[in-house]
C-alpha positions as CSV (number, residue, x, y, z in Angstrom):
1,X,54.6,-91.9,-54.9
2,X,53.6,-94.6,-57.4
3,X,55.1,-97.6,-57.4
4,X,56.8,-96.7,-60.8
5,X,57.9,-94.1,-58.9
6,X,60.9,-96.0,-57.9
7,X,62.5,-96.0,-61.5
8,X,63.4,-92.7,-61.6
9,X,62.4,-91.4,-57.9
10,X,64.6,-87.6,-58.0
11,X,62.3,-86.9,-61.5
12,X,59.0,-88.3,-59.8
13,X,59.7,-86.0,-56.7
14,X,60.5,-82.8,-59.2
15,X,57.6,-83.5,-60.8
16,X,55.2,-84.0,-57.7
17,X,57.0,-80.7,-55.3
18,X,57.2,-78.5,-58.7
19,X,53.5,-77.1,-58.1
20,X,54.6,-76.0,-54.3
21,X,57.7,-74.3,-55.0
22,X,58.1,-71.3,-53.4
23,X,59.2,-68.3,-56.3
24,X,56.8,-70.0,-59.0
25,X,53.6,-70.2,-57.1
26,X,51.5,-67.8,-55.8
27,X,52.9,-66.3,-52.1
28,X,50.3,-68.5,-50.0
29,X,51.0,-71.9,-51.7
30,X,54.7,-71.5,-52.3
31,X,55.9,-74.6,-49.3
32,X,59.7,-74.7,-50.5
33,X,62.6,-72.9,-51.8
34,X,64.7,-75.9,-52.1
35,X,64.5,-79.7,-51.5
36,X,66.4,-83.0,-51.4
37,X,66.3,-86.3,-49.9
38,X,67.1,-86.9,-46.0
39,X,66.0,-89.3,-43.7
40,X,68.3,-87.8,-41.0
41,X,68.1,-88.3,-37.4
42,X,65.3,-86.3,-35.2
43,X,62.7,-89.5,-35.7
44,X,63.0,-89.1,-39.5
45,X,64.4,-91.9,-40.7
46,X,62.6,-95.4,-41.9
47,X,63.3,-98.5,-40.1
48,X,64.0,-100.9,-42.8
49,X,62.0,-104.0,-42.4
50,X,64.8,-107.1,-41.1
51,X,66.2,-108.9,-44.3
52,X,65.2,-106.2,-46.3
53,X,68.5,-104.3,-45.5
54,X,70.3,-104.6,-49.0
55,X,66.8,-104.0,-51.6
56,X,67.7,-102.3,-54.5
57,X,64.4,-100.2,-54.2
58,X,65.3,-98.5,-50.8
59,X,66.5,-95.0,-50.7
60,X,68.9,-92.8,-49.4
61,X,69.9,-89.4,-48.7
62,X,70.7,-87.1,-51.6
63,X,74.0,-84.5,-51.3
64,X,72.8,-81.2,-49.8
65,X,73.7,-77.6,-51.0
66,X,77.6,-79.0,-50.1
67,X,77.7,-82.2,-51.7
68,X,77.5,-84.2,-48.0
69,X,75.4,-86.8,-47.6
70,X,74.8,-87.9,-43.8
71,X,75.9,-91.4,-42.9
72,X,72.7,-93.8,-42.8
73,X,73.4,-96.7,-40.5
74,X,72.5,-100.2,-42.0
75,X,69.1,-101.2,-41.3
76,X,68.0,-97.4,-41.9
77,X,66.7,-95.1,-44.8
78,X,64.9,-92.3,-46.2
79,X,62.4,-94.3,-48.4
80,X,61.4,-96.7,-50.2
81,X,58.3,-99.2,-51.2
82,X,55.5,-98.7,-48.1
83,X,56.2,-103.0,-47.7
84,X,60.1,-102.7,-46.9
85,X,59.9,-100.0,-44.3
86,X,58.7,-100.3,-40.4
87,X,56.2,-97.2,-40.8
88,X,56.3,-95.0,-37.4
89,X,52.5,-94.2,-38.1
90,X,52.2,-92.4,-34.4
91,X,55.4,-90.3,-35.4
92,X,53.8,-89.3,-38.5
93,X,51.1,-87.2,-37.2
94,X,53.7,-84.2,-37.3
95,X,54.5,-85.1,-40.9
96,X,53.7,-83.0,-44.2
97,X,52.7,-85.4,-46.2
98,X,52.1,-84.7,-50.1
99,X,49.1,-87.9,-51.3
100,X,49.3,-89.5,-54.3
101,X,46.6,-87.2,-55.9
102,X,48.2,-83.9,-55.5
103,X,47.6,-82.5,-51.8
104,X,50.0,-80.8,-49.7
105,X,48.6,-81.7,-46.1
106,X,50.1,-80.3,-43.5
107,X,49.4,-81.3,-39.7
108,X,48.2,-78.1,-39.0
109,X,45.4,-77.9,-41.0
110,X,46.9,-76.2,-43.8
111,X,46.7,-77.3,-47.6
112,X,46.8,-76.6,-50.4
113,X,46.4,-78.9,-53.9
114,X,49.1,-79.3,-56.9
115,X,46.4,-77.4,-59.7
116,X,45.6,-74.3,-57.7
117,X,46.4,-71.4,-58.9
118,X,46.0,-67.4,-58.2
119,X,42.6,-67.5,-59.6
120,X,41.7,-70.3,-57.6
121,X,38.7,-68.7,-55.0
122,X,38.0,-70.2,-51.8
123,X,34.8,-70.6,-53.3
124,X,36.6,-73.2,-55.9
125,X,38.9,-74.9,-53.4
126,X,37.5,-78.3,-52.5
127,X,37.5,-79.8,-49.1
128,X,41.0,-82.0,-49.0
129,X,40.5,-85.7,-48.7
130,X,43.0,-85.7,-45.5
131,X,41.9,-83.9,-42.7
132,X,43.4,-81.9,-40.4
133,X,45.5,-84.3,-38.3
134,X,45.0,-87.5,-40.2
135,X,48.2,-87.5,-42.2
136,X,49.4,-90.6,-40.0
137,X,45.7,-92.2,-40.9
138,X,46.2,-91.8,-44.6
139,X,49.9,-93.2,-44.3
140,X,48.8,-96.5,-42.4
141,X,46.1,-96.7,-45.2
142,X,48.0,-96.5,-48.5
143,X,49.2,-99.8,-50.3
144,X,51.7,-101.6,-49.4
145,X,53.2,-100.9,-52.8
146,X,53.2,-97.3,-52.5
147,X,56.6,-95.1,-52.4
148,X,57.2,-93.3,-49.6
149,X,60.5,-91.1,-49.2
150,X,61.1,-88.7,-46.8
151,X,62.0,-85.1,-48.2
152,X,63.7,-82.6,-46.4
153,X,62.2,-78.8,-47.9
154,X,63.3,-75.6,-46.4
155,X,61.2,-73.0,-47.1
């Protein structure tokens, strides 16, 4: 995200996953049926860069469908500015990753962009500026400045 982003980061993310959502989109575009933030364990989590631990700007889980929010240890979280976080750029190859101008990239090749539509052809669909596998390339490349949260979508 933006580095406004960080204002007002659950609007921001509504905003930005609101084109992908699964029962408004168009059956081979829909990604998610719900979202929130998690960092969890599995890998997901950011490493927070040391004396960084207590920003302001760093970001944590959000309550899921229960209203629990997994414990985050200190030093750990689920986003924030690219420039507080250790970035695990080799982990991030398995990583969705939706770019700053509006592409859902998955690591398997699929993707799909936020203006698409069902009238969109294949004929209309330009190539995506991340290619197949080069999420983690377009993570390590991004400003420093840039938001980066980690979103949990089941789909």
């Amino acid at each position: 995200m933006p580095p406004d982003a960080i204002d007002d980061v659950q609007a921001t993310l509504t905003r930005a996953l609101a084109p992908f959502e699964m029962y408004e989109q168009p059956a081979d575009r829909g990604m998610w049926d719900t979202w929130r933030i998690r960092a969890g364990g599995e890998g997901a989590r950011f490493d927070v860069r040391p004396g960084y631990e207590d920003d302001p700007r760093l970001i944590y889980d959000t309550p899921d469908y229960a209203g629990f929010v997994l414990p985050t240890n200190r030093g750990e979280c689920a986003g924030g500015p690219k420039a507080l976080l250790n970035v695990p750029v080799d982990t991030l190859r398995w990583t969705d990753v939706l770019t700053l101008d509006g592409w859902w990239v998955e690591p398997s090749g699929v993707w799909a962009h936020e203006d698409w539509d069902e009238h969109t052809s294949y004929e209309d669909k330009p190539d995506c500026q991340v290619p197949p596998g080069g999420n983690e390339n377009y993570l390590a490349a991004i400003p420093e400045d840039t938001v980066l949260v980690r979103v949990y979508c089941h789909g």
